[in-house]
C-alpha positions as CSV (number, residue, x, y, z in Angstrom):
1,X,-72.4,-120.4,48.7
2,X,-70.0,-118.7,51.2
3,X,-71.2,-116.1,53.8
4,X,-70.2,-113.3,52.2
5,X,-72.2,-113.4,49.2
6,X,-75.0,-115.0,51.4
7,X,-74.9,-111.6,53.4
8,X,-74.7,-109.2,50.3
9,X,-77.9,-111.1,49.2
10,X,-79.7,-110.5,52.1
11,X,-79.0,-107.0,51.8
12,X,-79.9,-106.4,49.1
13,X,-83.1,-108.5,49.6
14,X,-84.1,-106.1,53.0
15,X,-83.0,-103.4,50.9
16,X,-84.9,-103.4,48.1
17,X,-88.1,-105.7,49.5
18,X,-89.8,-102.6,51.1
19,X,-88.9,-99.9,48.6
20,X,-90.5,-101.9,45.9
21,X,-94.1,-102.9,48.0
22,X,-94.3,-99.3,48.5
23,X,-94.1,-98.4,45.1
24,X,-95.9,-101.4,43.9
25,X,-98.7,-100.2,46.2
26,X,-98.5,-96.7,45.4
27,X,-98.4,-97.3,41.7
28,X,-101.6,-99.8,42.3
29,X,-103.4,-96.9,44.4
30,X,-103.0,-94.3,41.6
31,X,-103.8,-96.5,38.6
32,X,-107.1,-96.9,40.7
33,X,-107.2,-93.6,41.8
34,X,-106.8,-92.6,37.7
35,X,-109.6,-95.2,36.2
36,X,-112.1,-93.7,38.8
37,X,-111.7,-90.4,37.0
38,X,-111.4,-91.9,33.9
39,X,-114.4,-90.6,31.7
40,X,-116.1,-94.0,31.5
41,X,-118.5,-93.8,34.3
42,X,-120.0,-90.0,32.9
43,X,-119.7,-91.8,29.3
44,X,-122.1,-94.3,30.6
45,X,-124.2,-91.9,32.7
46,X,-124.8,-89.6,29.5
47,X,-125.0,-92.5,27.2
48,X,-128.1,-93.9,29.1
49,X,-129.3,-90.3,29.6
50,X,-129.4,-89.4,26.2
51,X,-130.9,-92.8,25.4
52,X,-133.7,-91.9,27.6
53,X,-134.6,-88.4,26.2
54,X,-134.3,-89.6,22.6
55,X,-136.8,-91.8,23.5
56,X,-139.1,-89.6,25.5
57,X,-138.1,-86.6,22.5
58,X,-139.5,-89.4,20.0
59,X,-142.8,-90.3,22.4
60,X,-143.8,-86.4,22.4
61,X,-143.2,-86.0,19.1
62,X,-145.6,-89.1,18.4
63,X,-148.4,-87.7,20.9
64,X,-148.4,-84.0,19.3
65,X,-147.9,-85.1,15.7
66,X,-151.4,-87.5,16.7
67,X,-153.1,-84.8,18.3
68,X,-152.4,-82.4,16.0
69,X,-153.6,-84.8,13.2
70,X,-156.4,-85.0,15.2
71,X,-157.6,-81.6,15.3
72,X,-156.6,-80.6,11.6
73,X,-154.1,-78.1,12.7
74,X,-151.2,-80.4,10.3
75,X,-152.0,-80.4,6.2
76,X,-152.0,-84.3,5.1
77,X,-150.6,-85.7,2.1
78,X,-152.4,-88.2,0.4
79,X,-150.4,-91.5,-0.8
80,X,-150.9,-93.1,-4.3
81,X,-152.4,-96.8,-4.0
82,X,-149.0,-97.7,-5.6
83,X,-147.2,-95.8,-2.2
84,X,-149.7,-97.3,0.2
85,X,-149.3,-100.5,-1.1
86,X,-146.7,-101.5,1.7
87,X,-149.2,-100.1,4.0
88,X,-152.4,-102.1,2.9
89,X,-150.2,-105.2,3.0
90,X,-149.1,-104.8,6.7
91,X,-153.3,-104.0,7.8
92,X,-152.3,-101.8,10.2
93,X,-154.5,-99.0,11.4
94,X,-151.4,-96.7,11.3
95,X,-147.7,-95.8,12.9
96,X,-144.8,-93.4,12.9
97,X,-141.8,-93.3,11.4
98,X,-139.1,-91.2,10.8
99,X,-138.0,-89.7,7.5
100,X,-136.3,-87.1,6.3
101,X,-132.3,-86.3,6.3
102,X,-130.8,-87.8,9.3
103,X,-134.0,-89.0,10.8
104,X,-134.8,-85.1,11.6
105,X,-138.9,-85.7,10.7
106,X,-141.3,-87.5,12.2
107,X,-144.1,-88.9,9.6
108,X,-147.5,-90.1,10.8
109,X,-149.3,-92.8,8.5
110,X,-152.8,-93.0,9.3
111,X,-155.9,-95.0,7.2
112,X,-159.1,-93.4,6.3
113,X,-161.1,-96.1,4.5
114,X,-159.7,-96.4,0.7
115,X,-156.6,-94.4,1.1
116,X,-153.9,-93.4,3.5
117,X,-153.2,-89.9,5.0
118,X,-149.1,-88.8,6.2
119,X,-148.9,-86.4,8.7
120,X,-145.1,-85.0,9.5
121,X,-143.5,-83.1,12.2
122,X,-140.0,-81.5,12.5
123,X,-137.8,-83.6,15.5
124,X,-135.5,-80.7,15.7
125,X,-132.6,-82.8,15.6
126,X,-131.2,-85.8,13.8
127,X,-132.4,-88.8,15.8
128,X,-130.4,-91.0,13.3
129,X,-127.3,-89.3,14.2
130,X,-128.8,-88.9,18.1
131,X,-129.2,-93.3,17.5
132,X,-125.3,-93.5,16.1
133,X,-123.7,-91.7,18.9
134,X,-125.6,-93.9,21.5
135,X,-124.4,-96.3,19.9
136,X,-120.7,-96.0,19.5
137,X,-120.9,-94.7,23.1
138,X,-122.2,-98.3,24.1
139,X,-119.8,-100.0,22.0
140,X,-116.8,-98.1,23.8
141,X,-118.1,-99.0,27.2
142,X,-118.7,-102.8,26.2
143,X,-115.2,-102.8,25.0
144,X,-113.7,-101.3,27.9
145,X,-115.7,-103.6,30.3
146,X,-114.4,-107.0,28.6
147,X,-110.6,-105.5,28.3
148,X,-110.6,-105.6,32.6
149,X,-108.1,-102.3,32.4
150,X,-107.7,-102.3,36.3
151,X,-106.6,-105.9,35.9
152,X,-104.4,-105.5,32.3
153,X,-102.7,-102.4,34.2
154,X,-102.3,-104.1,37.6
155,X,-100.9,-107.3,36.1
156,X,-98.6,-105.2,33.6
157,X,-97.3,-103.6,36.5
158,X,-96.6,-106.5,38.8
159,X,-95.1,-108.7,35.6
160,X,-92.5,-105.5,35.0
161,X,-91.4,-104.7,38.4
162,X,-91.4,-108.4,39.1
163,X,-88.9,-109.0,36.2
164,X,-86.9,-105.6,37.0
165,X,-86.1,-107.2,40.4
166,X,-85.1,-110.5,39.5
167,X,-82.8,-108.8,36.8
168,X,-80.9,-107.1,39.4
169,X,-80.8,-109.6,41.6
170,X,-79.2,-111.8,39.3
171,X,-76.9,-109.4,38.6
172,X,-76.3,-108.9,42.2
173,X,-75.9,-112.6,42.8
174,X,-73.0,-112.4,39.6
175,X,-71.4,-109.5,41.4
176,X,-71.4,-110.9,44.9
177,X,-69.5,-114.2,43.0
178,X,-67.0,-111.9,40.9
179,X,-66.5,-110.2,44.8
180,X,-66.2,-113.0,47.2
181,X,-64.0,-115.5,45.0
182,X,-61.1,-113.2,45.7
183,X,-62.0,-112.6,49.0
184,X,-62.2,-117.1,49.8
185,X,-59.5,-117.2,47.9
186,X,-57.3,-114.3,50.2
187,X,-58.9,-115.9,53.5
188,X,-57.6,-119.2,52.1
189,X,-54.4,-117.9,51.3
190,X,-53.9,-116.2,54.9
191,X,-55.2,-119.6,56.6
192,X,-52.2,-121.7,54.7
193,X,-49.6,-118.3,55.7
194,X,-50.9,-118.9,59.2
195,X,-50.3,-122.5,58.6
196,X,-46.8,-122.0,57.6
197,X,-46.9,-122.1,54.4
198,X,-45.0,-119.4,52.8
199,X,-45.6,-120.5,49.5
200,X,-49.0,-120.1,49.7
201,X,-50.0,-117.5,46.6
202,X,-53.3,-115.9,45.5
203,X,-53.8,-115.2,41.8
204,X,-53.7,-111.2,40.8
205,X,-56.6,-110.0,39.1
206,X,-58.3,-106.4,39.0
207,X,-57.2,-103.2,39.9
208,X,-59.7,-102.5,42.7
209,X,-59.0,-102.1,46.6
210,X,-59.3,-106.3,46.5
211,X,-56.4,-106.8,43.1
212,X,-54.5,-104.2,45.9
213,X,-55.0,-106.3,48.6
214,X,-54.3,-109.4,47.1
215,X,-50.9,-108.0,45.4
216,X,-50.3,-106.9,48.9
217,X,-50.6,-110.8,50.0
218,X,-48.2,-112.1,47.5
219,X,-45.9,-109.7,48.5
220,X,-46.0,-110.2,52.3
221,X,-45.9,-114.0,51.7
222,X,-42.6,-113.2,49.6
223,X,-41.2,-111.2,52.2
224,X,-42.1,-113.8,54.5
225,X,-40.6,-116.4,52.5
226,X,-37.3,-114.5,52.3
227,X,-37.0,-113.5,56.1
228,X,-37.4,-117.3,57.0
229,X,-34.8,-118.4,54.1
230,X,-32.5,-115.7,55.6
231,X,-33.6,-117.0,59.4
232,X,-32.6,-120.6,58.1
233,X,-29.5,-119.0,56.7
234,X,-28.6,-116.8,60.1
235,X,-29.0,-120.2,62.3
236,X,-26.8,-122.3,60.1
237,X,-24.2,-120.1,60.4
238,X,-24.7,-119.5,64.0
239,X,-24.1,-123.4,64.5
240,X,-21.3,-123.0,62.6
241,X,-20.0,-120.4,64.6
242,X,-20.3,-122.3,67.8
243,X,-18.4,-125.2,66.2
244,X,-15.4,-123.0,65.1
245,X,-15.1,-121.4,68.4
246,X,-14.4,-124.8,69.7
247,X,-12.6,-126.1,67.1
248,X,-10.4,-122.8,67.2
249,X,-9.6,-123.2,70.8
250,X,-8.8,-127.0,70.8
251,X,-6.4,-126.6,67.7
252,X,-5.4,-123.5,68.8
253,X,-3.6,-125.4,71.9
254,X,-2.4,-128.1,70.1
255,X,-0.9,-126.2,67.6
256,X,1.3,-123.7,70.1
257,X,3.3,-126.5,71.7
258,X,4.2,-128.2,68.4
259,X,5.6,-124.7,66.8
260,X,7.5,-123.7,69.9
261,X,9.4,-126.9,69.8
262,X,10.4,-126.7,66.1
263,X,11.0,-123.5,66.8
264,X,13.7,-124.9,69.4
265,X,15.2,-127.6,67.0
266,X,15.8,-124.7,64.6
267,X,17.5,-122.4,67.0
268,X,19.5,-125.4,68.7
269,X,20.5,-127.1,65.6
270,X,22.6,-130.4,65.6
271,X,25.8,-131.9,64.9
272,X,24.3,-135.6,63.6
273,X,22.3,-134.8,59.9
274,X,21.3,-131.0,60.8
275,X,20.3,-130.5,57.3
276,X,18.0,-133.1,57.4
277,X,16.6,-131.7,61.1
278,X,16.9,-128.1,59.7
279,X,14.6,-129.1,56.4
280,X,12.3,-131.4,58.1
281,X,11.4,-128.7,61.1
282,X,10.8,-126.1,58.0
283,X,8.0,-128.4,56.7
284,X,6.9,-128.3,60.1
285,X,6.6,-125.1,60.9
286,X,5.0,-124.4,57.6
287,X,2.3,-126.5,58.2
288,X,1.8,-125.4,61.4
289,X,1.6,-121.7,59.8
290,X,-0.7,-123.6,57.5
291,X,-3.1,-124.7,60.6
292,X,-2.7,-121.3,61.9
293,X,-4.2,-119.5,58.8
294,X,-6.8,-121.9,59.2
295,X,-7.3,-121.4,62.9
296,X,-7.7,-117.5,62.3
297,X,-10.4,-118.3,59.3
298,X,-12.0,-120.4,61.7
299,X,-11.9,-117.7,64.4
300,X,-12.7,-114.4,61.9
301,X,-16.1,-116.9,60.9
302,X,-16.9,-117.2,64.2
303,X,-16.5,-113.4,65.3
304,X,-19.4,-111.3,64.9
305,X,-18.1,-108.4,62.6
306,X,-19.3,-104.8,63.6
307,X,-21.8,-103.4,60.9
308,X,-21.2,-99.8,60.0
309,X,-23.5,-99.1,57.1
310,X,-22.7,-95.8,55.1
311,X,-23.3,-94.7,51.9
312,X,-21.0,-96.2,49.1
313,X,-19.9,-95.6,45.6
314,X,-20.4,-99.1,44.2
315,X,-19.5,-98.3,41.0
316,X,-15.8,-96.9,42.3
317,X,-15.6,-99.8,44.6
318,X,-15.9,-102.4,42.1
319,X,-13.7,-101.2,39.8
320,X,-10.8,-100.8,42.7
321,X,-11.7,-104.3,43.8
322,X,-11.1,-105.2,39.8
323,X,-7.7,-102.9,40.0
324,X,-6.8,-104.6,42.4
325,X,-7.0,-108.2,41.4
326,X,-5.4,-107.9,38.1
327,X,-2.3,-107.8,39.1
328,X,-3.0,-111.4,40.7
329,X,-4.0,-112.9,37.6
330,X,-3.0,-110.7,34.8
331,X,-4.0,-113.9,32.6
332,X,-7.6,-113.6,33.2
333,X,-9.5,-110.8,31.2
334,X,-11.8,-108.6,33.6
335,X,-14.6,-107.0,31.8
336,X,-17.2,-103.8,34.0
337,X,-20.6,-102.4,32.6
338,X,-21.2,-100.0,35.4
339,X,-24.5,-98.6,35.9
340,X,-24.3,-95.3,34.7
341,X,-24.7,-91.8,37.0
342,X,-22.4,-93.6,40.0
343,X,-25.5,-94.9,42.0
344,X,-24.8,-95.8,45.7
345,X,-25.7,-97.8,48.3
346,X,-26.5,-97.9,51.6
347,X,-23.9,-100.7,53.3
348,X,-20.7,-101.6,55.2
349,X,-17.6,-101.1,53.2
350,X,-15.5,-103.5,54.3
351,X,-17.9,-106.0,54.4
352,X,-18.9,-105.5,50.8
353,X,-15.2,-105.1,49.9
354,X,-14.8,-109.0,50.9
355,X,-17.7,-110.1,49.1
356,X,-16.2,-108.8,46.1
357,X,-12.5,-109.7,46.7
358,X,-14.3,-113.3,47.2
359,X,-16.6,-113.5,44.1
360,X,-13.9,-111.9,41.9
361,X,-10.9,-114.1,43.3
362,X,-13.2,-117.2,42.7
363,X,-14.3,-115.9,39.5
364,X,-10.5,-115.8,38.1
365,X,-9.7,-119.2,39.9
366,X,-12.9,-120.9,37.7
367,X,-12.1,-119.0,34.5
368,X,-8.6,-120.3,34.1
369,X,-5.8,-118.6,32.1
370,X,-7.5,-116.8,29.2
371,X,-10.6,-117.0,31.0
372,X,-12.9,-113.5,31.3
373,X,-14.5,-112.4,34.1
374,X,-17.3,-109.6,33.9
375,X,-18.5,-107.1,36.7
376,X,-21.7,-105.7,36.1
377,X,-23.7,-102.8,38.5
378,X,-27.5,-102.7,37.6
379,X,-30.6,-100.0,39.5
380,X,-33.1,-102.5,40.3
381,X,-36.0,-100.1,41.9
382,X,-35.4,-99.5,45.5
383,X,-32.7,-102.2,45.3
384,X,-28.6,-102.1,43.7
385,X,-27.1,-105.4,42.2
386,X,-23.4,-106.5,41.4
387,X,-23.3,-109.4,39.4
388,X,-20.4,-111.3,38.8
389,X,-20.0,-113.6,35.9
390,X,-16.7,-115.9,34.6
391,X,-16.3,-117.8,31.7
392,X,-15.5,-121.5,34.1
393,X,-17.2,-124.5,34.4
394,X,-20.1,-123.5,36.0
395,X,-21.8,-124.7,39.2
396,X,-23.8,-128.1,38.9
397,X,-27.2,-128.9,40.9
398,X,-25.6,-130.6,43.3
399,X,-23.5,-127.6,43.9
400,X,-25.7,-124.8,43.6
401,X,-28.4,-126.8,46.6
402,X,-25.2,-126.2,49.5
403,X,-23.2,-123.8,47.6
404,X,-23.8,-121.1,50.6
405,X,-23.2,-124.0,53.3
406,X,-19.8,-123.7,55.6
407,X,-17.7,-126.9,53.8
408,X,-14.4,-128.0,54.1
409,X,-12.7,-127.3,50.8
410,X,-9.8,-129.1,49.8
411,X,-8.7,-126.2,47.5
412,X,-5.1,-124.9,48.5
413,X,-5.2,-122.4,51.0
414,X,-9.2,-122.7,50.8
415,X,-11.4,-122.9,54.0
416,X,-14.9,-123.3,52.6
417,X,-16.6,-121.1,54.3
418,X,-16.0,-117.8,51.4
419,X,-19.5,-117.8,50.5
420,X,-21.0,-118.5,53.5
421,X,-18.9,-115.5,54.9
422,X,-19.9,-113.4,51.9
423,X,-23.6,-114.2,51.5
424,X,-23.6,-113.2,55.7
425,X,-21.9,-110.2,54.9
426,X,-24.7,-109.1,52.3
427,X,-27.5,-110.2,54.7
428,X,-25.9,-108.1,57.8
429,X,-25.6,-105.2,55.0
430,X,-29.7,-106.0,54.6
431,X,-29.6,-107.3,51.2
432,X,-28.5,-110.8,50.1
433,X,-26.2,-112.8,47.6
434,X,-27.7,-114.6,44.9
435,X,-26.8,-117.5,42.3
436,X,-27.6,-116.2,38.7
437,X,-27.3,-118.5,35.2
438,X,-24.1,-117.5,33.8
439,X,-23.8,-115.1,30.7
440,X,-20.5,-116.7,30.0
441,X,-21.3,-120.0,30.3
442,X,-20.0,-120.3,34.0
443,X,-21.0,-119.7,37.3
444,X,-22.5,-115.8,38.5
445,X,-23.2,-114.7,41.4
446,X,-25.8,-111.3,42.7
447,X,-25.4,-108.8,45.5
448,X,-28.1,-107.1,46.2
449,X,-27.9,-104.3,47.9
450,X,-30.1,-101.4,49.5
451,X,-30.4,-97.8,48.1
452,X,-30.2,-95.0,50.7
453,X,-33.9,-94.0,49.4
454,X,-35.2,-97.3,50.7
């Protein structure tokens, strides 16, 4: 378990602990509070006070019923030998009992020698009723007693907030998992950036202020990834340049001595074979021209080119570029879809006017008599792309892992170093050159460009 969900845990622990004792408690305190003024206690109070005047009602009764009897002040009835039967059975003297609807009279049975004599009294109520409600009264508080309410409520209560809590801390505990996996996986990713490994990636998910922050990653690890290709790039090219500096400067004088002196032949001529000297100090001097053009590549890699960015009409400068190439190769079949609306860019023109005359003059070269060759300007977001596609050979693997490395080309008049000039224009202009798969089967290329809204 990582920190972070550890912590958000404990929070919530410290945070909810005291909140729920206190409720706990007060809830406890008022169930208490509520059973003492339940109305069991005065149900039991009047039960056994009603319990004691029915019986001291039914005592009186007995002692003035008897007394009365006594002094002839209550009219007997006289009961058959058949009624008294029950009575001669039991040989009691005599007792009371109680008759009448609902127990509401009180009879007197007393013996006198051959028969039996019944005194009654009104109760004034219904002791049978009286006996009933005593009763159910009694049977209520028995039940009450062996539920334990203070212990069934208390219980209930403890079992219900116990399983609330637990709920949400389980739901907490998913939460805090769905929260920190991004957040170890972002702190991972940082910790192989830091490393140096620009290729470290999180994965995207959600659309919360963490999916924001780990799109944010991926993007600054891109960035990063690009500024160090286009580091890598910048310091090949700057060891480059140191080398042609010195290679400039030690053919350079080499080179001057050798085309002054055929230069001399020429002018002197001579009387033994001169058109043999005249022809064979042309060659020479051609090749030296030859060297020359090479030197001056050489030299123009080497130079630092001022960068002058201003806002340009890509679309009118590709098709010049296009214009103007034609006439070169009127064999080759240029094709242009040109974004539409005449978008511009934010870049040096002359420097983006080579990278063109390069792509296209090598796309003509690869396609070949009857070859095509197709322009295409594209809005990319914030960005502006020229892509340039031919109908050639294509590039192979091999090709495509140096393409952008200074080389010594054995084309004719070739120096190797077009794409390497062109791909450091784009970079100077703050975008970049790209190798694409070809649409027409051959090799394409992608300048990518800023937008003056960037």
């Amino acid at each position: 378990m990582n920190r972070l969900r550890t912590r958000l845990i404990l929070v919530f622990v410290l945070a909810t602990i005291l909140p729920l004792g206190l409720t706990l408690w007060t809830s406890l305190a008022l169930l208490e509070r509520s059973l003492k003024l339940a109305p069991l206690a005065e149900l039991d109070e009047i039960s056994q006070s009603l319990q004691k005047t029915g019986r001291e009602l039914y005592r009186e009764s007995e002692e003035l019923l008897k007394r009365d009897a006594a002094q002839g002040s209550v009219a007997p009835r006289h009961l058959t030998p058949a009624q008294a039967q029950s009575f001669w059975d039991s040989e009691k003297t005599e007792w009371f009992e109680l008759a009448g609807n609902q127990g509401d009279r009180l009879d007197y049975y007393v013996r006198r020698e051959e028969e039996v004599l019944v005194y009654s009294r009104p109760m004034g109520i219904a002791m049978d009723t009286l006996a009933t409600q005593y009763g159910g009264a009694r049977e209520t508080l028995e039940r009450s007693a062996t539920r334990d309410l203070r212990r069934g409520f208390s219980g209930a209560l403890l079992v219900v907030a116990g399983a609330l809590w637990l709920a949400a801390l389980a739901a907490l505990i998913f939460l805090a998992a769905r929260i920190s996996r991004p957040v170890r996986q972002l702190t991972q990713g940082l910790g192989r950036v830091a490393a140096g490994d620009l290729g470290a990636r999180v994965e995207p998910g959600g659309s919360d202020e963490i999916g924001a922050a780990v799109e944010a990653f991926n993007h600054m690890a891109d960035q990063l990834q690009q500024a160090r290709e286009h580091l890598i790039q910048v310091t090949r090219l700057a060891s480059w340049q140191a080398l042609a500096r010195k290679m400039a400067h030690e053919v350079k004088n080499s080179l001057t001595p050798i085309r002054l002196t055929m230069e001399e032949i020429i002018s002197r001529g001579s009387n033994h074979d001169g058109a043999f000297l005249e022809q064979a100090s042309q060659i020479v001097v051609d090749e030296v021209q030859t060297l020359e053009r090479r030197v001056r590549a050489f030299s123009q890699f080497a130079a630092e080119p001022p960068v002058e960015p201003r806002e340009i009409d890509v679309n009118a400068m590709v098709e010049e570029r296009v214009s103007f190439l034609k006439s070169a190769h009127p064999e080759v079949i240029y094709n242009m879809t040109l974004a539409p609306g005449n978008p511009t860019a934010l870049a040096d023109p002359d420097l983006i006017k080579g990278v063109l005359t390069n792509l296209l003059e090598n796309a003509a070269e690869a396609a070949q008599p009857g070859g095509v060759v197709l322009a295409r300007t594209a809005l990319a977001g914030s960005k502006l792309n020229i892509e340039v596609h031919d109908s050639g050979p294509g590039l192979s693997l091999q090709a495509r892992s140096s393409l952008f490395e200074p080389t010594i080309s054995f084309k004719k008049g070739g120096m190797g170093l077009g794409l390497s000039i062109a791909r450091r224009s784009a970079l100077l202009c703050g975008g970049d050159l790209q190798t694409l798969d070809g649409e027409l089967g051959g090799a394409a290329f992608r300048v990518i460009l800023v937008t003056p809204t960037q």
